[in-house]
Structures are given as structure tokens and as C-alpha cells.
N, C-alpha and C positions, 0 to 999 in steps of 0.2 A: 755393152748390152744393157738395154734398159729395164729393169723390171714393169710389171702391171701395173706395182704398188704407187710404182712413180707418178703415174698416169691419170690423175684426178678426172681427165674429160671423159673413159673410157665409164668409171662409175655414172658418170652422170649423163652418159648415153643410154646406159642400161634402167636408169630409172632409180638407181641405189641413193642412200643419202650418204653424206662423208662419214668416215668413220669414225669421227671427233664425236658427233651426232649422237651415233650406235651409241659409242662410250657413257656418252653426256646419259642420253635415256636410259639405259640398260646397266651402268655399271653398281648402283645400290641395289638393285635387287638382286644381281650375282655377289655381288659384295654377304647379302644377308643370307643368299643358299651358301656360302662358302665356308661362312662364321656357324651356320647351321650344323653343317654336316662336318666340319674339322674343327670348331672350336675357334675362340678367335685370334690363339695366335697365330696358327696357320695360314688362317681365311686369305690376309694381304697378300700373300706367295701366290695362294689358288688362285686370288680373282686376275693379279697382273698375267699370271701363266695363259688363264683364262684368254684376257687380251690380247697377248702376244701370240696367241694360236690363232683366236679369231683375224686378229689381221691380216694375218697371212691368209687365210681362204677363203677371208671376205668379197674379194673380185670376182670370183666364181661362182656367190649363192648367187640362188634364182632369183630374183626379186619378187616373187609371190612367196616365197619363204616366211613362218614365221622365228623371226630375227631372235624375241625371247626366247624359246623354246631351244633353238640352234645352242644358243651361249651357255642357257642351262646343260643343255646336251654336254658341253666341251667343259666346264664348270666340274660336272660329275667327274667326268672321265679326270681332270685333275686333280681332283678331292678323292679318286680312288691311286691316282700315280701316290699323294701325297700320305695316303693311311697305310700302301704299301712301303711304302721307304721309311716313316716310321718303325713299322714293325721290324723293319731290317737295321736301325740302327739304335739300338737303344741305348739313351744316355743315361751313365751312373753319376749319381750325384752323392756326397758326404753326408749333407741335409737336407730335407726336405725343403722348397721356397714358403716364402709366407702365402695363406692363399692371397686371392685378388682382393682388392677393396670393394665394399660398395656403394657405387654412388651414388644411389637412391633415384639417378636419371630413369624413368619410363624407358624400359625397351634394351637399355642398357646393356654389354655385355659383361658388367661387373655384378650381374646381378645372379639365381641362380636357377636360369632359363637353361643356362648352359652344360651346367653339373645336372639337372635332367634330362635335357635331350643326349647328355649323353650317356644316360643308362638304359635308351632304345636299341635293340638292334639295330645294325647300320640301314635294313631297308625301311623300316620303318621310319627313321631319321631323315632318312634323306627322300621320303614319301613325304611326311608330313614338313619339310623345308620348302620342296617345289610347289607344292599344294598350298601351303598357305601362307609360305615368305615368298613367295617368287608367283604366287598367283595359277600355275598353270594345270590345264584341265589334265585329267587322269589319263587321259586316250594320247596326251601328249607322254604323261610322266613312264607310260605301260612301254612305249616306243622309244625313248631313254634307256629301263630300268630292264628291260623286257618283261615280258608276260602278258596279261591283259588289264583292261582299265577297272573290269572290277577286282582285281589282285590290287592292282595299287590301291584303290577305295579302299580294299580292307585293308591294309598294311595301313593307311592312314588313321583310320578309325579307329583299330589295333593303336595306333602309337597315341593318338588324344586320349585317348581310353586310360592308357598308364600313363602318361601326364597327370593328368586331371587326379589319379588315383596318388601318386608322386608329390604333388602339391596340396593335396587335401593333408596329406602324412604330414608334408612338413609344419603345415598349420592348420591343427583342427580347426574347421570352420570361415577362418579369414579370408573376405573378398580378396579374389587379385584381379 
């Protein structure tokens, strides 16, 4: 028996593009909600999980679908498998590791973007990841996250809010 997947002429009766495509477009900016919302060692696990769920149910979106919005959607849902199963398995260690380096790379996740967003609440982290790493409008992130689009506005606004307060702390006054 042959799967759908096998089927490349079926996608492309339907109007879809290959799923190499999807990838190629869409996988840095799940890549950056992923390193957003789980930090970045995680993030690699999320986004492939990410992918390998997409694939699978890709033959069956609509093709008016918005594709971003979709991946974020499956994105979360893995970055919350992934916070649960942390919490369930918690590793003891003898020492502490050394922290991360930093590279002084712009954008970087050696930098400490990360050690802030992650003293957000989790919805606000992951408001303020979709919203302004992953680009996507509030009425999408409200239908994600549940609630409404002005809930998530404020969760986002809320989460810049202590940033900006976060980063001011760590350097009186210095542009970032």
C-alpha cells in the first residue's frame, strides 16, 4: 500500500508546494519560536519534531491555509510536549556546567536574550516569540494559545514591558 506521502502529483494537483519548500521558507523562523520558548538547547528537537509532524499532515491542509501560522501552531504544541517532559525528568548533576560563551554575534543565542526571556511567564514568552520572532498577528497567536487577540496583545506587551525593565537592570542606560 502506498502512502499519500509517496505521491508528489497528488500535492501538486491540489495546488500545495513540495514540502522541501515548506522547510526551506518556514524552518528559521520555527527554528527562532522554538529557541524562544525552550531555549536553545531544546529548540533543535522542537523544530525537527515540528517537521516530522508537519509532514505527516501536510497532504491534507487546505491549501488556503496559512502554512506559518499552521507550523507555529505544531511548534507550540511541541515546545509544550518538550517543558512537560522536562519537568518530569529532572537531571542531577555533581557540578554546575560552565555558563555559555558569548559570541558577541547580533542575535546570537550565546548572548543573554535567552537568560531573559526566560524569566517571562511561559505565555508571555511564547506571545512575545510568535509576535515578534515568528511575525504572526495576534488573532492568529489568540487561536494557538487560546483566548482572545486582545489577551495575547496584552501578554505581549506585558512580556516587552519586563524585558526592556530586565535589560535596563542589567545595564544602566546602554543602547542595545
Amino acid at each position: 500500500m502506498t502512502s499519500h506521502l509517496a505521491r508528489p502529483e497528488r500535492l501538486l494537483s491540489m495546488g500545495q508546494q513540495p514540502f522541501e519548500a515548506i522547510v526551506a521558507r518556514y524552518g528559521p523562523v520555527v527554528l527562532r519560536v522554538c529557541r524562544a520558548v525552550l531555549g536553545p538547547t531544546a529548540a533543535e528537537d522542537a523544530w525537527s519534531e515540528t517537521f516530522l509532524s508537519a509532514m505527516q499532515a501536510y497532504p491534507d491542509l487546505r491549501p488556503e491555509s496559512n502554512v506559518e501560522a499552521w507550523l507555529v501552531t505544531i511548534a507550540h504544541r511541541k515546545a509544550i510536549d518538550a517543558v512537560r517532559a522536562e519537568a518530569r525528568h529532572p537531571i542531577t548533576m555533581e557540578a554546575l556546567p560552565e555558563p555559555p560563551a558569548s559570541d558577541g554575534v547580533p542575535g546570537g543565542w550565546g548572548s543573554d536574550l535567552w537568560a531573559a526571556l526566560s524569566t517571562l511567564p511561559f505565555k508571555q514568552r511564547e506571545t512575545v516569540a510568535y509576535h515578534y520572532l515568528a511575525g504572526l498577528r495576534y488573532a492568529d497567536i489568540a487561536s494557538i494559545l487560546g483566548g482572545s487577540p486582545d489577551a495575547a496583545r496584552r501578554a505581549a506587551a506585558d512580556g516587552i514591558a519586563a524585558l526592556r525593565k530586565i535589560y535596563t537592570d542589567l545595564d544602566e542606560g546602554a543602547p542595545r
